[in-house]
Structure formats: C-alpha cells, structure tokens
C-alpha positions as CSV (number, residue, x, y, z in Angstrom):
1,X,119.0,86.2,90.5
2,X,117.7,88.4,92.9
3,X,114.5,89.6,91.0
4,X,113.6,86.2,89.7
5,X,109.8,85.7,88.6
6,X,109.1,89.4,90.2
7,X,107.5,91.4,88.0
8,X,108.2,95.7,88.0
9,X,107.1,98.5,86.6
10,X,109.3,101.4,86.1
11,X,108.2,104.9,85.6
12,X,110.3,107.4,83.4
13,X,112.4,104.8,81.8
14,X,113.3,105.8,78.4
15,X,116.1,107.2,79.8
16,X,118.1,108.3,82.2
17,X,118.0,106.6,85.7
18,X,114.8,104.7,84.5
19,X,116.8,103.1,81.9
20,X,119.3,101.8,84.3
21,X,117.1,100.8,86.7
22,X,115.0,99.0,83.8
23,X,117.5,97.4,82.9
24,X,119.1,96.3,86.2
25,X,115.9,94.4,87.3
26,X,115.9,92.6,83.8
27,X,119.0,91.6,84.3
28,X,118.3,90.3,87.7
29,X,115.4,88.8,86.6
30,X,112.1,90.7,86.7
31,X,109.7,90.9,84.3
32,X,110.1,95.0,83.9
33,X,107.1,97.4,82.0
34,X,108.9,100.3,81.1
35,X,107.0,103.3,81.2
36,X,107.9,106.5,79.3
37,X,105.6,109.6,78.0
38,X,108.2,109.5,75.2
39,X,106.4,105.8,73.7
40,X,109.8,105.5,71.2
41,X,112.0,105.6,74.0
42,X,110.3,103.3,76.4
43,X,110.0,100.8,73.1
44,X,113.8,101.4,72.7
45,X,115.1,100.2,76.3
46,X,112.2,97.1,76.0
47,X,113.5,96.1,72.6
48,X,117.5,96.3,74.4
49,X,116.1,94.3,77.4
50,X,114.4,91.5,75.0
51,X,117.4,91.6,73.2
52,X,119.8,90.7,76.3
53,X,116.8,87.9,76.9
54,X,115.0,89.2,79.4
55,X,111.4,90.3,79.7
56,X,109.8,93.3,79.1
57,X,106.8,95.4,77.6
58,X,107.1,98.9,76.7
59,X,103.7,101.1,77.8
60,X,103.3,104.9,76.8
61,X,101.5,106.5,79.7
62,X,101.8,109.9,81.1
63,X,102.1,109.5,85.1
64,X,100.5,112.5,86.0
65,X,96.9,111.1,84.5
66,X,94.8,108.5,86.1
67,X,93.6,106.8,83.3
68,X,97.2,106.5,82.4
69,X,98.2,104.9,85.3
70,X,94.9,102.7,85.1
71,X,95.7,101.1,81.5
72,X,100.0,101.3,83.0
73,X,98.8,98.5,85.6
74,X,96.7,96.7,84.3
75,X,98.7,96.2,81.0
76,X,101.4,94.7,83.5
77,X,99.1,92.4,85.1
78,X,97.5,91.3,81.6
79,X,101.3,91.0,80.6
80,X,103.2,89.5,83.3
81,X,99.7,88.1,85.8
82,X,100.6,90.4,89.0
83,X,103.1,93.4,89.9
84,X,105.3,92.9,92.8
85,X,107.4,96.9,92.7
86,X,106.4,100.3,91.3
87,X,109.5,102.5,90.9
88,X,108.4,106.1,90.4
89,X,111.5,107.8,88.9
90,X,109.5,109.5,86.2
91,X,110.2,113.6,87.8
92,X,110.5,116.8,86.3
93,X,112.1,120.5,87.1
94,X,112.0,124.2,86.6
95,X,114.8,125.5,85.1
96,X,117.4,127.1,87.9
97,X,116.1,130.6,89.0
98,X,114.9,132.7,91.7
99,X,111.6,131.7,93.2
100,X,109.6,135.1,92.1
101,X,110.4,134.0,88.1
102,X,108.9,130.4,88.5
103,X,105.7,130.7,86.5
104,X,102.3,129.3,88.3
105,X,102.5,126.6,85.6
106,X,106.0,125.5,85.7
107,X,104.9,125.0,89.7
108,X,101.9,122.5,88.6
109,X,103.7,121.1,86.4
110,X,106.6,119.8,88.7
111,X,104.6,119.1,91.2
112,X,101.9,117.3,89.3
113,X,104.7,114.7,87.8
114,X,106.7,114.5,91.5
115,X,104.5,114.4,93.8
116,X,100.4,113.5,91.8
117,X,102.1,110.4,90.1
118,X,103.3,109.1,93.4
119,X,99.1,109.5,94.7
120,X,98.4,108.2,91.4
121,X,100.5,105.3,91.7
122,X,99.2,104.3,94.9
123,X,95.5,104.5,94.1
124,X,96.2,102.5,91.6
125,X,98.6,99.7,92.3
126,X,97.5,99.4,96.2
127,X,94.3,97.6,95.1
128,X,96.4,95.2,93.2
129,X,99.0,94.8,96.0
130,X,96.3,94.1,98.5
131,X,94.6,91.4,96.4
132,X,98.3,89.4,95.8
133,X,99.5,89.5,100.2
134,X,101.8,92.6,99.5
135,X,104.3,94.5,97.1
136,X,106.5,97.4,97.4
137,X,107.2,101.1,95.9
138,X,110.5,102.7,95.4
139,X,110.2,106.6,95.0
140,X,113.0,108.3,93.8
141,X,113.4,111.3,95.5
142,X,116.6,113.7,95.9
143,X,119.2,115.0,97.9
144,X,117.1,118.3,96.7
145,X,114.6,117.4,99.5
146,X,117.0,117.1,102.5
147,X,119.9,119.5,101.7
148,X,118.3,121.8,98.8
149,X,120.4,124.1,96.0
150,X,119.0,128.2,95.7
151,X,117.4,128.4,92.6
152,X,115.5,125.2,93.0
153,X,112.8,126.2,95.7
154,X,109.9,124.6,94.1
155,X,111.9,121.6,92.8
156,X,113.4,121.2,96.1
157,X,109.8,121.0,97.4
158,X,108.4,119.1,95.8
159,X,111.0,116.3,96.4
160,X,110.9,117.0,100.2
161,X,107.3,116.2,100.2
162,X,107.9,112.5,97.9
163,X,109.9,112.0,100.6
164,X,107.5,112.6,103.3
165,X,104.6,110.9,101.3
166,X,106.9,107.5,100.9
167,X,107.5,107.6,104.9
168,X,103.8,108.2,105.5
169,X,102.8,105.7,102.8
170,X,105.2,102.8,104.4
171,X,103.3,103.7,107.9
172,X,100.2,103.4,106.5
173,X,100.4,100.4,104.0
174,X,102.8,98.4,106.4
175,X,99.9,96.3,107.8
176,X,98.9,94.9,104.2
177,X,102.8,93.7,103.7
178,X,103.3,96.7,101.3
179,X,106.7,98.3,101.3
180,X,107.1,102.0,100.6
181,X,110.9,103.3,100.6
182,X,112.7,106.1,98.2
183,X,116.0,106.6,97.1
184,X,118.2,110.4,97.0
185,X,120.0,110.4,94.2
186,X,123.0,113.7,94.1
187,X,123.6,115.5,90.3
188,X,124.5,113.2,87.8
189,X,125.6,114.8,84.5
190,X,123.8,112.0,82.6
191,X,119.8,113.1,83.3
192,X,118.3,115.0,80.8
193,X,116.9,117.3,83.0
194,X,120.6,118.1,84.0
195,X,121.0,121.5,82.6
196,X,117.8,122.6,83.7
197,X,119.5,122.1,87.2
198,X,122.3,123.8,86.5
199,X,120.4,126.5,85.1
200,X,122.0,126.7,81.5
201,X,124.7,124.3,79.3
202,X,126.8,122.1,81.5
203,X,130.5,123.7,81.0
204,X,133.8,122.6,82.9
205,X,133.3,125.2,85.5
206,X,129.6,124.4,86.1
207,X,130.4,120.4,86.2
208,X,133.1,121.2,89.0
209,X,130.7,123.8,90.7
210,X,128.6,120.9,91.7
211,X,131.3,118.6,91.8
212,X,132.8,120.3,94.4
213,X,129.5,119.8,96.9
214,X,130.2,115.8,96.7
215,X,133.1,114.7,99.0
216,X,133.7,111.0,97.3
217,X,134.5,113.3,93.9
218,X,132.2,112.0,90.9
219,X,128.5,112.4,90.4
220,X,126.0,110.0,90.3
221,X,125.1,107.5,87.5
222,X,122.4,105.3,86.3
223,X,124.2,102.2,88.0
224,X,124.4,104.0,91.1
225,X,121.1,104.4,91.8
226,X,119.9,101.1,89.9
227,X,121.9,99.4,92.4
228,X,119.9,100.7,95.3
229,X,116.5,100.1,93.6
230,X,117.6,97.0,93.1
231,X,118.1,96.2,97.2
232,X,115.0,98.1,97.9
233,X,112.7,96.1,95.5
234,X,114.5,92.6,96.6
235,X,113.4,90.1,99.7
236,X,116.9,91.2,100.6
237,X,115.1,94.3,101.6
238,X,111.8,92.3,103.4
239,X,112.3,94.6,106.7
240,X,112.6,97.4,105.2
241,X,110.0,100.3,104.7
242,X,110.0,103.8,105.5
243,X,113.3,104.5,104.3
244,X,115.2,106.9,102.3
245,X,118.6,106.0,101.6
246,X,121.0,108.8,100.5
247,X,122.9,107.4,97.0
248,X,125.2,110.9,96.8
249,X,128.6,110.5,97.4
250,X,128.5,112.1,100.8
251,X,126.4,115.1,99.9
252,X,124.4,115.6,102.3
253,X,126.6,114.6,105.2
C-alpha cells in the first residue's frame, strides 16, 4: 500500500473530488480525516471508508476560519498521533458572468475559501510538520488558473494565485523537508459546483461546449484527480515539490 501508516487530512470531502480522493488514500492505506462544512456528508464518506476497513474520522470545520483549522489538526493528531499530507480541495465559485456583475461578497467569498484556507492551512499544520522532520500539501488548483474561461475572472484568479502560493510555499518550506505541490483538475460534470461553472443547468449542448475544449474527449472525474493526489502525497513523490501537474485531458496544451 502506498499510503500505509500515513495519516491525511482532506479538505472538502463530502463530496465531489474530496470524496474520491478520501477515499483513494484509505484504500491505499492512510489514516484519512475527512473534512466537510456539510458535518452529514463528511460523516457519510468516514462511515463508507470504516466500512471498506479502513480508517477514518469525520471533522466539521469551515476552512476559511482559524479556529476551525486549529480544532481540524489537532483532532487528527489526537486521532491518528501525527499528520503526514493536507490536501486542500475544499474551493468555491461565482456563478458564470461578466466581471462588472460579481458582487464584492461573492469576491471574498471565493477567495476567502481558495486562496485564505490554503494560509490557513499552512499556519496551522507547518508547526506540526516541523515538529515530526517534514510532511507535504497537495493544493488543488485548476486549469482556470493557467488557461482561464470568460465569465470566470475572479474564480480564475483566485486559482492562479493557489497556484503561485503552492510554488512559493514549496520554495520556502523545502528546507524543513515539507513538500508543497497542486494538482489542475479540467470540468468534470460530477462537482457540485458544476453548473455554477457553466453558468446555468448542464444540458447536452452545454456538456459538449466544454467538452469540445478537452482533446482526449471526456471530462474529469473523482478517480482522475485522486490518482494524482495519490502520487503527490506518496514517498513515490519524495523529490518532488513545487509542482503543478495538469490532470485535464490535454486542456491546456
């Protein structure tokens, strides 16, 4: 098992590409804390990853709060005695419109759950990092912040600068053995911010809209991008820091 006795915590995973990340470290052997504001959703994907025998604690927490992120690790370390990867996939978006009609709010809010939870989770988890000889982040980024859609300026943005931040971090942190990398993930149809993305319901022709952008022909899925978390966060992956590997089907070639 590639993850054996590791122990992660995984932001946003009540659902979407959380879930399947969650649950791709389980099943590779980590200890996983699945974080969710929704608290019934996180419970749900710990309960399905106990169930499969693996290990896992389900923590509420919104990622956007300090004190949130203060009680997220150190439940871990009570639960599971250290944290070796934070994947910060918890992210949020504007619905599809012209720059001018984003409100003031829906700008703090994106940014505040993008970009402020990835500050937070470094304040946070560094100390603990330090103390143990090293550990790594995984951000999930997007394609949005190196080939970006209209309608998604402030999105777009704010994914551009996780991106940045994660380079920076790994620069920074690399001297105390820490490893910072992200991940791009292209459209999936299976988010639940989806629509927002598109702007409105997801019909045939807006499905094959975006479709059409991806040369290998099929958007992303949870799998996909669990599968790259899952290099990123293993000793497979000990050399690598600083980078941000494109899991899009050709998208932003």
């Amino acid at each position: 098992m590639r993850l054996r006795d590791k122990v992660a915590i995984v932001t946003g995973a009540g659902s979407g590409f959380g879930e399947g990340i969650a649950r791709r470290f389980a099943e590779e052997g980590a200890a996983v804390v699945v974080n969710d504001i929704d608290g019934g959703a996180a419970e749900r994907v710990a309960a399905a990853i106990r169930g499969a025998g693996g290990r896992a604690l389900a923590l509420r927490g919104d990622v956007c709060a300090g004190a949130d992120w203060a009680a997220l690790v150190d439940g871990a370390v009570t639960a599971f005695g250290r944290i070796d990867t934070v994947v910060n996939n918890a992210g949020w978006t504007h619905r599809n419109k012209p720059l001018l009609e984003v409100t003031e709010a829906e700008f703090d809010r994106v940014y505040a759950v993008n970009v402020k939870s990835v500050y937070l989770s470094a304040q946070h988890a560094v100390p603990v990092f330090r103390r143990q000889g090293g550990g790594s982040f995984v951000n999930i980024a997007s394609t949005a912040g190196v080939r970006p859609r209209p309608g998604l300026t402030v999105y777009n943005s704010s994914k551009g600068a996780v991106i940045t931040m994660s380079k920076s971090m790994a620069a920074e942190l690399g001297p105390d053995r820490i490893r910072v990398n992200c991940i791009n993930p292209v459209f999936s149809d299976r988010t639940a911010l989806s629509a927002e993305f598109a702007g409105g319901p997801l019909t045939p022709e807006v499905l094959a809209k975006f479709l059409a952008t991806i040369p290998l022909g099929r958007f992303s899925t949870p799998l996909d991008i669990a599968n790259a978390a899952l290099f990123l966060a293993s000793d497979e992956a000990a050399f690598v820091t600083g980078a941000c590997l494109e899991v899009d089907g050709g998208r932003c070639v």
